[in-house]
C-alpha positions in Angstrom: 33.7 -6.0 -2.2 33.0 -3.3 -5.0 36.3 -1.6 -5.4 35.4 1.8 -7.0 38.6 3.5 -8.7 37.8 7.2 -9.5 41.3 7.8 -10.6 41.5 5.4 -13.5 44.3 7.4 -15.3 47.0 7.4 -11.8 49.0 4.5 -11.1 48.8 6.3 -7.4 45.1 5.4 -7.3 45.4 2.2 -8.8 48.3 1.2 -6.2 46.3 2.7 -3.5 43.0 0.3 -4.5 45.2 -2.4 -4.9 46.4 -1.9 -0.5 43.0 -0.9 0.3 41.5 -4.1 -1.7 44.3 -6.6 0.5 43.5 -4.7 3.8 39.6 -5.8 2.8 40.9 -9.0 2.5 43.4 -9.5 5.5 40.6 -8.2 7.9 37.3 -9.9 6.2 39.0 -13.5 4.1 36.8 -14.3 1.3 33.5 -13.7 3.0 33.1 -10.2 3.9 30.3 -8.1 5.9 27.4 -7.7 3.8 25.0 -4.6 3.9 27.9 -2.5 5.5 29.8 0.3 4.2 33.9 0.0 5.1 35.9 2.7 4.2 39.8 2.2 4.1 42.5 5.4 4.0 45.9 4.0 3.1 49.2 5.4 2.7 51.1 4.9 -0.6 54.3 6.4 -1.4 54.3 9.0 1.9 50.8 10.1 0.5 47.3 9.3 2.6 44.5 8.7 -0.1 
């Protein structure tokens, strides 16, 4: 999976890459879809990023 974090600077975006990476995880193991795009929204401290 390429995790791209636009918001290098916020501890928010990092915590919110961190759930959206696990999710990935979770749902796909180690081998995930290839050729796809998957986009995750996840909710971190009450806020949806």
């Amino acid at each position: 999976m390429r995790l791209i974090n636009r918001s290098k600077q916020s501890p928010l975006g990092r915590r919110a890459c961190d759930v959206a990476l696990a999710a990935h995880h979770e749902k796909f193991g180690d081998y995930g879809r290839q050729k796809h795009v998957t986009n995750y929204t996840v909710v971190v401290d009450g806020v949806k990023v």
